[in-house]
LUMSEPA-187381 format. One record per residue: residue in one letter; x negated, z negated, y negated of N, C-alpha, C, CB in turn. Coordinates in steps of 0.1 Angstrom, whole numbers, plus 5000, padded with zeros to 4 digits. Glycine has a CB too. Example, Ala and Ser with C-alpha at 12.3 -4.5 7.8 and 13.67 -1.06 7.14 Angstrom:
2
a486849225057487749225045486849225033488749105045/s487249295022486349295011487149215000485949435006/
! end
This chain:
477
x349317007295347917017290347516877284347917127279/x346316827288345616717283344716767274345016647293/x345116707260344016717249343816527240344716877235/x342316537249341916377243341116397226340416287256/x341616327216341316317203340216187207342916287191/x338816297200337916227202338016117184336516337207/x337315977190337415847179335915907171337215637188/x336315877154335915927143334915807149336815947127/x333515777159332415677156331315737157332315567163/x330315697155329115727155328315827171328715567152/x329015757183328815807191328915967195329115737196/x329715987190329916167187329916187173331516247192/x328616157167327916247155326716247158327916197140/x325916237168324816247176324416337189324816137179/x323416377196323416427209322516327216322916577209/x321116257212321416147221322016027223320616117224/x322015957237323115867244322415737238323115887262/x323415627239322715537241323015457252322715497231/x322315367260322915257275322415157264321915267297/x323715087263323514957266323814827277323814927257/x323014737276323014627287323714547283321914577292/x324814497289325814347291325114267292326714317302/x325014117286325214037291326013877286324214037294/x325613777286326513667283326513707265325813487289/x325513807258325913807243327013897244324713867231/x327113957251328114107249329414107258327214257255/x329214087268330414127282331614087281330114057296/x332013997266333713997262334114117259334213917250/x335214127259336214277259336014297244338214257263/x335814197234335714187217334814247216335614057209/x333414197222332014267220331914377228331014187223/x332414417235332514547241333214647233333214537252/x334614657231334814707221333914757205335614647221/x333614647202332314697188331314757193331414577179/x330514727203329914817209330114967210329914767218/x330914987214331515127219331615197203333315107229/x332415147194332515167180331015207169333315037176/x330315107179329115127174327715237176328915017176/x328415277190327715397191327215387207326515427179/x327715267219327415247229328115427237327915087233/x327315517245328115607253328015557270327615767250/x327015447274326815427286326415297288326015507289/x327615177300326615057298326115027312327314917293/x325114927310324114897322324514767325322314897320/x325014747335325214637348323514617352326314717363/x323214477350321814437354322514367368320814327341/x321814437380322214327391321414247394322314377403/x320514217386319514107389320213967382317814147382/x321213997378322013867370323313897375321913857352/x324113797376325913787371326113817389326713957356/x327113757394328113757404328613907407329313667400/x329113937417330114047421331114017410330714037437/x332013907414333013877402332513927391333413717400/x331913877387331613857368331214047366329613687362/x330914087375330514267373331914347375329114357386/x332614287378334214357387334814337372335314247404/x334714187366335314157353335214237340334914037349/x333514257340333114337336333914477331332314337343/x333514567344333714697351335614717348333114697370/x336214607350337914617343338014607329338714487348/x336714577325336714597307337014697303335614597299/x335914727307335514887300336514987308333714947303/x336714987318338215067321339115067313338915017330/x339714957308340514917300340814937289340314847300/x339714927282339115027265339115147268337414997257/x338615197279338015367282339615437276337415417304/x340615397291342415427287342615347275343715367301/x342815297269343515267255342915337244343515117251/x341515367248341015447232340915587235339315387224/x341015637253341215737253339915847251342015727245/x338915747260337915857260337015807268337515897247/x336015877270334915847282333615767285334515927284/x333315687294332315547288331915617305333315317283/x330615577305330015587317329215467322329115707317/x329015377334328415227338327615307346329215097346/x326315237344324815247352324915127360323315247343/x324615107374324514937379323214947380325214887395/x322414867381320814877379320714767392320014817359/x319814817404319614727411318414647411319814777419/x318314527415317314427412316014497418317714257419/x315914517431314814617442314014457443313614797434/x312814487448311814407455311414317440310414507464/x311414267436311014187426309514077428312414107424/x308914057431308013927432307513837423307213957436/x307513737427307313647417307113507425308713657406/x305813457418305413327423306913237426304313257412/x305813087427307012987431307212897421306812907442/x307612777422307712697412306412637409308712607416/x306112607397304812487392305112387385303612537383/x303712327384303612197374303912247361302212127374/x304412127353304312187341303012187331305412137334/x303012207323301612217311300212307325300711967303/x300512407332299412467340298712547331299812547352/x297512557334296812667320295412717333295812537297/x295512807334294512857344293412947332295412967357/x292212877334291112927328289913027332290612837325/x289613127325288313247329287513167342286813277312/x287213257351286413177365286713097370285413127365/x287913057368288612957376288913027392290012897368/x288712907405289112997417291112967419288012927433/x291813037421293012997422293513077433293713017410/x294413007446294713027456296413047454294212917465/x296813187458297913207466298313227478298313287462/x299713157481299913097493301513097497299212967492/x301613117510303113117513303412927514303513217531/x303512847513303912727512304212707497303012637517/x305812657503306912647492306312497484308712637499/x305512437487305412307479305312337464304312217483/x305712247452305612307436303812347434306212167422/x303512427428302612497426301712377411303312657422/x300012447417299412347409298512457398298412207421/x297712377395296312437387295612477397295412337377/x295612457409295012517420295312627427294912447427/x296712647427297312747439298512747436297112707455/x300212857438301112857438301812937448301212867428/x302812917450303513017465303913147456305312937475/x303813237467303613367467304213457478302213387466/x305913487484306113487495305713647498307513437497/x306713687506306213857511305113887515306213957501/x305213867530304213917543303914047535305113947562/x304814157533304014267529302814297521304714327524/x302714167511302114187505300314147509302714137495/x300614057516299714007519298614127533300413857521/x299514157541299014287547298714397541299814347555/x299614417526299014567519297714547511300114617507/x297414407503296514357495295414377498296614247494/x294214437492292814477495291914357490292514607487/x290614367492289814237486289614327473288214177494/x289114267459288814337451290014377440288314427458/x291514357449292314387442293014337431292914407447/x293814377421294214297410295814237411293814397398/x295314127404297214097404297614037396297914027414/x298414087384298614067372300013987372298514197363/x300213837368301013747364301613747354300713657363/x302913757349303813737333303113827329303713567321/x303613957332303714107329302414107324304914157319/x301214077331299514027326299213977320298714087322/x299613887314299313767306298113707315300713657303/x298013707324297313637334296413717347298413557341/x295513767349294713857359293813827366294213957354/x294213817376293413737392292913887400294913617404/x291813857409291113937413290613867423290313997405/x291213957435291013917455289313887458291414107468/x289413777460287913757464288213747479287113627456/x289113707484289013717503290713677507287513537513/x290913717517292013767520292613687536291813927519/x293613607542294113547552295313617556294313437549/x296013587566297213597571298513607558297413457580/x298013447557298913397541298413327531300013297543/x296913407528296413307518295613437513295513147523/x295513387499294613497488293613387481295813587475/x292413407482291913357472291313417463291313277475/x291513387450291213467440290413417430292313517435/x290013497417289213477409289813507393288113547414/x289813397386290813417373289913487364291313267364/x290313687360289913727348290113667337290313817347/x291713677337292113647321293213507324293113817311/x293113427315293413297319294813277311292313197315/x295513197313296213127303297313017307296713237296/x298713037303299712947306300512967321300612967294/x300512937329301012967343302812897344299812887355/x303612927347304912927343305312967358305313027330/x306512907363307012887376307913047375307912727379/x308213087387308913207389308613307381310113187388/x307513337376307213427366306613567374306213357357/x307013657374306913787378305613837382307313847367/x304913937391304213947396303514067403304513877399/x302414177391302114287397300814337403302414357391/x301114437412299714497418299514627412299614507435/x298614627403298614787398297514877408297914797380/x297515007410297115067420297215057433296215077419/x298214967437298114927449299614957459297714757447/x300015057468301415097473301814987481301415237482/x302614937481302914837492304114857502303014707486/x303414797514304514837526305914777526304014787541/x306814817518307614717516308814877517307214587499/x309714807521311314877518311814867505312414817526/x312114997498312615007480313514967477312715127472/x314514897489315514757486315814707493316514747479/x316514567485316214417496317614367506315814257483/x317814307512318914287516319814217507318714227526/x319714197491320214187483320914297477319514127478/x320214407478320414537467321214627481318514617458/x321214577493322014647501323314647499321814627512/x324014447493325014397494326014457481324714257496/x324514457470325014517458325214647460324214507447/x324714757465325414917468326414937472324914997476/x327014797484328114837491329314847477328514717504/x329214757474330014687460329814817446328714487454/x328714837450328814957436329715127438326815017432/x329415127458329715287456331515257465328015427468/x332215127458333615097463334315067448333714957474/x333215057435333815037424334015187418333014947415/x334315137403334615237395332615227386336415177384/x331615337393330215237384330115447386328515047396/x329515507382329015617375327615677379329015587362/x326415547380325315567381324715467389324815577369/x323815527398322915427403321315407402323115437415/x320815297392319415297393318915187398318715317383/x317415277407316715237413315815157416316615287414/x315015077407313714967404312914997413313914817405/x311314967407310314987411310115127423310214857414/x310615237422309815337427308615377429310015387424/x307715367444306715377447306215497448306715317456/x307215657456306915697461308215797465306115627466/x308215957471309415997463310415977486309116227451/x309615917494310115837501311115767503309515797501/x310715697491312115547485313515627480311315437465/x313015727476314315797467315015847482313915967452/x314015927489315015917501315615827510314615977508/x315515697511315615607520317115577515314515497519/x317015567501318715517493319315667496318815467469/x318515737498319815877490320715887503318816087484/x320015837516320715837527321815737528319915827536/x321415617523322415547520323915577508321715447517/x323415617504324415677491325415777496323415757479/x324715877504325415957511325916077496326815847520/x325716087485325816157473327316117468325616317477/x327515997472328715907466328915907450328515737470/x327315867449326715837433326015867430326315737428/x325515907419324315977415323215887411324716057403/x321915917416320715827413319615817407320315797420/x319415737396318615717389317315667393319215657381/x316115767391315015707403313915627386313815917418/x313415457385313115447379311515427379313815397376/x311015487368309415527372309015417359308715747368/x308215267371307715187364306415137374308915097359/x306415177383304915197391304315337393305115147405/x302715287386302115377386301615457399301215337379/x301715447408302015517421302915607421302315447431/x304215587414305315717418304715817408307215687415/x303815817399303315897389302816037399302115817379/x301815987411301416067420302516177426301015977429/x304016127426305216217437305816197423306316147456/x305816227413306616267400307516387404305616317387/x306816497404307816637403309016637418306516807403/x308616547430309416517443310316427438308716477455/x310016317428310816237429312116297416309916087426/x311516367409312516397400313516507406311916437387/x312916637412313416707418314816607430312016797423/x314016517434315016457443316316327436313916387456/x316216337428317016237419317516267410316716157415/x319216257408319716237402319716227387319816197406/x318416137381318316157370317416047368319416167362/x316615977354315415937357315115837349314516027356/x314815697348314515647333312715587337315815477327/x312315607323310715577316310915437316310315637298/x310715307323311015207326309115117319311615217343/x309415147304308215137301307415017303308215157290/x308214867303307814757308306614737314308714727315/x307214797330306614707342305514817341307514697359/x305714967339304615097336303315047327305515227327/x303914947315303014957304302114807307304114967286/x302614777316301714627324300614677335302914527335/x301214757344300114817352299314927348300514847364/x299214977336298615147333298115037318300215357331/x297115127312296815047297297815117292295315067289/x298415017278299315067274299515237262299714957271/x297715237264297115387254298015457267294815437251/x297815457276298515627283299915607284298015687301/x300615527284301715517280302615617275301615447274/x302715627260303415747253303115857259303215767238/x301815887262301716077269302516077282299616137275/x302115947288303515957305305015987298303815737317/x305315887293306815937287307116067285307115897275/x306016147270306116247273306216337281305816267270/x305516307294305316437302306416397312303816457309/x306916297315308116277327309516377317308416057330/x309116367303310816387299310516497300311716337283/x309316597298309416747297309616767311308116827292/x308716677325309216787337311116747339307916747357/x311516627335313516617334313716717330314416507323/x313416767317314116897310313816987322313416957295/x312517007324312617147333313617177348310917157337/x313717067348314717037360315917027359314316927366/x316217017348317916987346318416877346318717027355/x317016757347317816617353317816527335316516507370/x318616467335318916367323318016247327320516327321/x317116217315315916117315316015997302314416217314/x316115867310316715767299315415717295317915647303/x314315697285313815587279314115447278313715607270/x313315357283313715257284312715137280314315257295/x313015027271312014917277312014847261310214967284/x311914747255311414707245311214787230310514667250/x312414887232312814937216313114917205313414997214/x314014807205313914767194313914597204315214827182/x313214547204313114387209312814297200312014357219/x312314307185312814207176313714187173312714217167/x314814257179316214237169316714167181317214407162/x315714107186316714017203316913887191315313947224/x316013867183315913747170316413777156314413707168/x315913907156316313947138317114027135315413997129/x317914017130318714137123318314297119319114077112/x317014287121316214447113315014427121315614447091/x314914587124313414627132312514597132312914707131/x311514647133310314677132310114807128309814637142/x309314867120308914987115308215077128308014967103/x307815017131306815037144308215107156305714837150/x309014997159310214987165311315077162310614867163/x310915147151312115257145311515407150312315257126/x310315377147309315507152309215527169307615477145/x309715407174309515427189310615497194309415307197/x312015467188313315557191313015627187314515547188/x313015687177312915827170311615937177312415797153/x310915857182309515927193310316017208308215747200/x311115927212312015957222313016117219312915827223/x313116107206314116177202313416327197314816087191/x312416347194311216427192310816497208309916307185/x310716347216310116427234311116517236310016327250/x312816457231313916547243314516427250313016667257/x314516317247315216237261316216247262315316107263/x317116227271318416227270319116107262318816237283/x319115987268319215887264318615757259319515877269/x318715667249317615547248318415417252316915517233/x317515317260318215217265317815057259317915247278/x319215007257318914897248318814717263320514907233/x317814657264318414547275318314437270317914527288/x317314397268317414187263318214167251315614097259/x318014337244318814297227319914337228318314377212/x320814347239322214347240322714277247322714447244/x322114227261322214157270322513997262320814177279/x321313947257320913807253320813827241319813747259/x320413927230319913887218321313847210319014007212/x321013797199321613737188322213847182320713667178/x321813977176322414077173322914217181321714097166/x323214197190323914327199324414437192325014297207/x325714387185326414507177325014577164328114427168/x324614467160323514547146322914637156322114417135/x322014557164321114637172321914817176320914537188/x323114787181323514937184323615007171324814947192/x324114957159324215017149323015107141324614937144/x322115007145320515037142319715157150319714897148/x320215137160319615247168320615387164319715197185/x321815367165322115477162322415557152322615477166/x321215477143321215477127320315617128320315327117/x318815537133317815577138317715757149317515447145/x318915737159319015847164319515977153319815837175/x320515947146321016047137320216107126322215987131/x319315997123318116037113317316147114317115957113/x316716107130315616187139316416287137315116137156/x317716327145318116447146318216537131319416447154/x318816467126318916537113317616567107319716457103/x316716527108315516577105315016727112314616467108/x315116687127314916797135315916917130315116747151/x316816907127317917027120316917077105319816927115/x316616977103316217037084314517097086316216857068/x313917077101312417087103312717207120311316887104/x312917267123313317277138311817307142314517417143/x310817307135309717287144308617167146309017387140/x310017057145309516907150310316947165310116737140/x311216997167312216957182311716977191313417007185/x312016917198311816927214311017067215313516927223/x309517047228309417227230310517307237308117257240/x310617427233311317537246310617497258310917727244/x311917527270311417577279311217697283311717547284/x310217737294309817827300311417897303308817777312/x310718067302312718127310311918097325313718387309/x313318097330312918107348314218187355312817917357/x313418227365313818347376315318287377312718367394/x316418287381317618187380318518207371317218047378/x319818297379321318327374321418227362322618297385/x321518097372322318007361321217987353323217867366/x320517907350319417967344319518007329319018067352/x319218147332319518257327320918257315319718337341/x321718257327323318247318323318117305324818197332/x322218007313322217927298321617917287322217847298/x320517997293319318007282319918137271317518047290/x321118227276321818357271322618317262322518437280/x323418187268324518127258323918047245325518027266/x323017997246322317937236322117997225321317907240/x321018107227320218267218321518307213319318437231/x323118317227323918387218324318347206324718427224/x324818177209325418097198324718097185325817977202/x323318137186322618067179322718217167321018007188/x322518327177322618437168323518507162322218507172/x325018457165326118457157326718377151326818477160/x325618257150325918157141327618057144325918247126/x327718077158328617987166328617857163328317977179/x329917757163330017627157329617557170331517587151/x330017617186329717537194329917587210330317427191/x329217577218329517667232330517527239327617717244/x331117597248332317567253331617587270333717677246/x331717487278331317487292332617467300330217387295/x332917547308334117487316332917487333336117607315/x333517357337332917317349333417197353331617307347/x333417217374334117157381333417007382334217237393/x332017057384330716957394330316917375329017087409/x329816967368328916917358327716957355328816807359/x327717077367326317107366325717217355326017147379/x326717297349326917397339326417307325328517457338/x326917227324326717137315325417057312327517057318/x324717017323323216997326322417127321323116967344/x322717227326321817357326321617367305323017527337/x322917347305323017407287322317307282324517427279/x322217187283322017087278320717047281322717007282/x319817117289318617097286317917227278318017057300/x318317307273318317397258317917347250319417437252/x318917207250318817137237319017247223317317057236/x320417307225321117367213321217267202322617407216/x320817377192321317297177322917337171320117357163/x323717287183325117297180326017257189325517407176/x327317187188328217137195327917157206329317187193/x327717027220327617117234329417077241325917047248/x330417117241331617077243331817087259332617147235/x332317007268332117047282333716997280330716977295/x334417117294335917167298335617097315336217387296/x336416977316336216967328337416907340335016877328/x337716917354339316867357339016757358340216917368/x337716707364337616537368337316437361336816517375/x337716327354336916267349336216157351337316247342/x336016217366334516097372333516207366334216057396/x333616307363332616437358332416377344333316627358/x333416347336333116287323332416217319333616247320/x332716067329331915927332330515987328331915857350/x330116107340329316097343328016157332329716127353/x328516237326328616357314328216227303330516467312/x328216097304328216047292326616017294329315927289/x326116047298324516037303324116147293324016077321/x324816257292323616387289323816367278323716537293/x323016457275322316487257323616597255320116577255/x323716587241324716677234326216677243324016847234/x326416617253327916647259328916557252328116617276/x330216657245331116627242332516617254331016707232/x332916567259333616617276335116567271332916507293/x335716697276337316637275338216717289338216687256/x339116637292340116657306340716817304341616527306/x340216937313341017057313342117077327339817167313/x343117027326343617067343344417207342344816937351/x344217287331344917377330344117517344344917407312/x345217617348344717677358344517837352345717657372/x343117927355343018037350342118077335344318057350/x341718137339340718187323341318187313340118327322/x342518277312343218287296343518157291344518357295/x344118067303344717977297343617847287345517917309/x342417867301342117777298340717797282341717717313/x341317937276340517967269341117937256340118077273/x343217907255343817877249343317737246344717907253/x343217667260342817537256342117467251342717497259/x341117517254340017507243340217517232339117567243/x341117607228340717637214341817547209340817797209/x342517517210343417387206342717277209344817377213/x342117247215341117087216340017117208340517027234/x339717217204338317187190339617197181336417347187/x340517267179341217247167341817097164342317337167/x342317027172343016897172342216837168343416837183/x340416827173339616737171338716797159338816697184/x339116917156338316947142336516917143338916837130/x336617017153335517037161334817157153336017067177/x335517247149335417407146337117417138335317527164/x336117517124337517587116338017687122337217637102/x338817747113339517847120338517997112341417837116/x338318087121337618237122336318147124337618367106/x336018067128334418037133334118027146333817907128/x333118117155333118187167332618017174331918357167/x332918027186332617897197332218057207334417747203/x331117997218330718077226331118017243329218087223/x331918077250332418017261331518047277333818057262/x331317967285330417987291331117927305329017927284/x331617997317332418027329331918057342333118107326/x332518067349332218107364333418217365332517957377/x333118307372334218407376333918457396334118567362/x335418437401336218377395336418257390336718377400/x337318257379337418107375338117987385338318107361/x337217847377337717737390337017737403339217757394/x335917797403334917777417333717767416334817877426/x333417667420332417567416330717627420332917437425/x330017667411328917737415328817897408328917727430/x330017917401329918027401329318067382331418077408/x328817997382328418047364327918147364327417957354/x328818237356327818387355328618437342327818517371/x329818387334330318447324330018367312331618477324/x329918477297329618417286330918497282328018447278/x331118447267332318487258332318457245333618437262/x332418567236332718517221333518527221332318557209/x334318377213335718337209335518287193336218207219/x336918367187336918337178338418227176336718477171/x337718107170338918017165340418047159338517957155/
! end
C-alpha cells in the first residue's frame, strides 16, 4: 500500500491552484523548492524563452523535489504560437497623431517613416480601414491602402516606437496556422517529456484547437488560451473541445476595451464550470510585485475576484519568471487565495453560482455526493478514479469540504494539480473493500479527518473500470 504524507504548506490549505512561471529569477532547484513551499501547485514552461536544454534542466528539477518531498507538482509548457512583431528601429522614434507611417516586408532597420512587418498572411488577411495596435496599444495605426507587401497607414494614437515590439489586429481573423514551425519542434519535445499540460496561444477559432488536437493525438491534455477576441465567437466549441482553458487577460485586454474585460472572465469561467473543464486566470495579477515587495490593493482584489467567479487556478508570469520577488509574490498570492476562501466559508452567499442539475449519471452522482456530504456534515468526499474524470465532475460543485481524489496513476495526479479542491494521493490497492480501508488510513496518516467523522466515498462499480461512476458511500472514520 502507498500512503503519501501530504507537506504541512500552504498549498493544501487552499482549493485554488496556483501556476507559476520559471524563469532566470526562479528556475534553480533553491528557488524552486521555496516556491513549492510557498504555495506553487503547477509550473509554466514559457516556450517563447529558454533552450530545449535549459526546459529538460528545468523539468529534472521539479521531478526531483516532486520524489524527495513526495508529492505532486504538475508543468504546463506554454507554446510561443504565431507571435508578430515589427522589426528592428532607430532609436529615440516617436510617431505622432496624423502622421502617415508605412509597414513593410523589407528587413532594413526601421525609421520614423516605416518599419518591417513580416507575414504574407497578414498582409492578404488585412482590410483597409483596419486597426493595428503596437506595444500592446500603446500605439494605433489605421489601413489607409493596402499592397502585396506594403500597408500604409495613418497614426491614431502616437508615441514611442521600439524595435521588436509586439503587434495586434483586433477584429480581424487571420489566415494563418495556430502554430509555427517553431511550436511544432517544441510539441515534439513536450509530448516525449515528463510536461502534464499543453497551452495553446493566441486562439482564433475552435478550428485551431482541432488542428493541435490532431497532432497531440490525446498524448496531453490542452489548454486552449482565449486572448483573441474572435475565439469569443466559438467559446462554448472551443471549450467543449479542450482540455482546459486560461483567461489570457493581456493580449484580450489590448484588443477588447478593457471595461468588458472582467464580465468575459466571468462568463468563460462559468461556461468551464459547466463543462467540467478547469479554467486558469491569467495576466498581470499581481505585476507590481515584478518591482516591489507588496501589492497593489487594486491587485489583491483582482485575485480574490477570480476566486469569487470559481476559477480553478491563478497564474503568476513576469513576477516569477523575472521579477525581484518570486517567492513573496507566491506567498502573497496565496495569502490572498486563503482569505477569499475563508470568507466565502463565513459568507456562502458570496461563492461561486450553483450549477444548473443536468440530465447525466455522472452528473448526477456528483451533484448527489456533494448535497450528501454537505447534509451529514462529512469532513470530505473521497473519489477513487482511473482517468481523473470523477474528480473533474465533483470539483466543479465546488464543495465546501475536502475534495480527496484515490488514484493508480500518477500522470492522473500531475495532472489533478490543475483542479480546484484536489487533494490526490497513489491507490494501487485492488477491490472496493480494500480500497475503502485505504482511504481511511491515508486521511488518518495525513490528519485529514478525526476519528467517528463521516468522509463520503464516491466509485464506479464494478470497481477499477474506468467510466463507471455510479456509487456513493457513507464512511465512517
Amino acid at each position: 500500500m502507498c500512503y503519501t504524507i501530504i507537506m504541512k504548506n500552504t498549498q493544501f490549505l487552499r482549493s485554488t491552484k496556483i501556476v507559476a512561471t520559471l524563469g532566470p529569477s526562479s528556475n534553480t532547484e533553491n528557488k524552486i523548492k521555496k516556491l513549492i513551499f510557498a504555495g506553487v501547485n503547477v509550473f509554466r514552461l514559457n516556450f517563447s524563452h529558454g533552450s530545449h536544454e535549459d526546459h529538460l534542466s528545468t523539468i529534472n528539477i521539479i521531478r526531483r523535489i516532486e520524489t524527495k518531498l513526495k508529492l505532486q507538482l504538475g508543468i504546463l509548457a506554454d507554446l510561443q504560437g504565431p507571435k508578430f512583431r515589427i522589426g528592428k528601429v532607430e532609436d529615440n522614434v516617436k510617431l505622432k497623431v496624423n502622421d502617415l507611417f508605412i509597414l513593410d516586408q523589407d528587413k532594413k532597420i526601421g525609421s520614423r517613416k516605416r518599419a518591417y512587418l513580416g507575414h504574407n498572411e497578414i498582409y492578404k488577411s488585412i482590410k483597409i480601414n483596419s486597426i493595428i495596435l503596437i506595444d500592446d496599444g500603446k500605439i494605433k495605426l489605421k489601413v489607409l491602402s493596402k499592397k502585396k507587401d506594403i500597408l500604409k497607414t495613418k497614426v491614431l494614437v502616437g508615441g514611442k516606437l521600439s524595435s521588436n515590439k509586439g503587434v495586434n489586429f483586433p477584429n480581424l481573423i487571420l489566415d494563418t496556422k495556430p502554430i509555427t514551425a517553431k511550436d511544432r519542434n517544441d510539441l515534439n519535445f513536450i509530448l516525449e517529456n515528463e510536461i502534464d499540460w499543453i497551452a495553446l496561444s493566441f486562439v482564433q477559432k475552435v478550428d485551431d484547437v482541432k488542428y493541435v488536437k490532431k497532432i497531440i493525438k490525446n498524448k496531453k491534455p490542452l489548454i486552449s488560451k482565449i486572448e483573441k477576441p474572435s475565439a469569443l465567437n466559438d467559446l462554448d466549441q472551443i471549450i467543449e473541445l479542450s482540455d482546459g482553458i486560461m483567461v489570457a487577460r493581456g493580449d484580450l485586454g489590448v484588443e477588447l476595451p478593457p471595461s468588458n474585460v472582467p464580465g468575459i472572465q466571468k462568463n468563460i469561467i462559468m461556461a468551464c464550470r459547466v463543462l467540467g473543464k478547469p479554467v486558469i486566470v491569467a495576466t498581470q495579477m499581481l505585476e507590481s510585485m515584478i518591482n516591489t515587495p507588496v501589492p497593489t490593493r487594486a491587485e489583491a482584489s483582482d485575485v480574490a475576484t477570480a476566486v469569487f467567479d470559481g476559477a480553478d487556478a491563478v497564474m503568476l508570469s513576469a513576477e516569477t519568471a523575472v521579477g525581484q520577488y518570486p517567492v513573496d509574490t507566491v506567498n502573497t498570492m496565496s495569502n490572498i487565495l486563503e482569505a477569499t476562501e475563508m470568507h466565502i466559508k463565513l459568507h456562502p452567499h458570496d461563492s461561486p453560482r450553483a450549477l444548473k442539475k443536468e440530465n447525466s449519471i455522472y452528473h448526477a452522482v456528483s451533484n448527489a455526493a456533494v448535497n450528501l456530504a454537505e447534509t451529514v456534515n462529512a469532513k470530505a468526499i473521497v473519489a477513487f478514479t482511473a482517468s481523473g474524470k470523477t474528480a473533474f465532475r465533483i470539483s466543479r460543485e465546488r464543495p465546501d469540504l475536502l475534495l480527496i481524489v484515490m488514484t493508480p496513476e500518477n500522470i492522473v495526479r500531475r495532472k489533478l494539480s490543475l483542479l480546484w479542491g484536489a487533494r490526490s494521493f497513489l491507490s494501487k490497492v485492488q477491490g472496493y473493500e480494500a480500497a475503502i480501508k485505504e482511504a481511511r488510513q491515508t486521511i488518518k496518516i495525513n490528519k485529514l479527518a478525526k476519528v467517528n467523522e463521516n468522509i463520503i466515498v464516491v466509485a464506479g462499480m464494478p470497481f477499477g473500470i474506468e467510466g463507471t461512476t455510479n456509487s456513493i458511500r457513507v464512511v465512517t472514520i
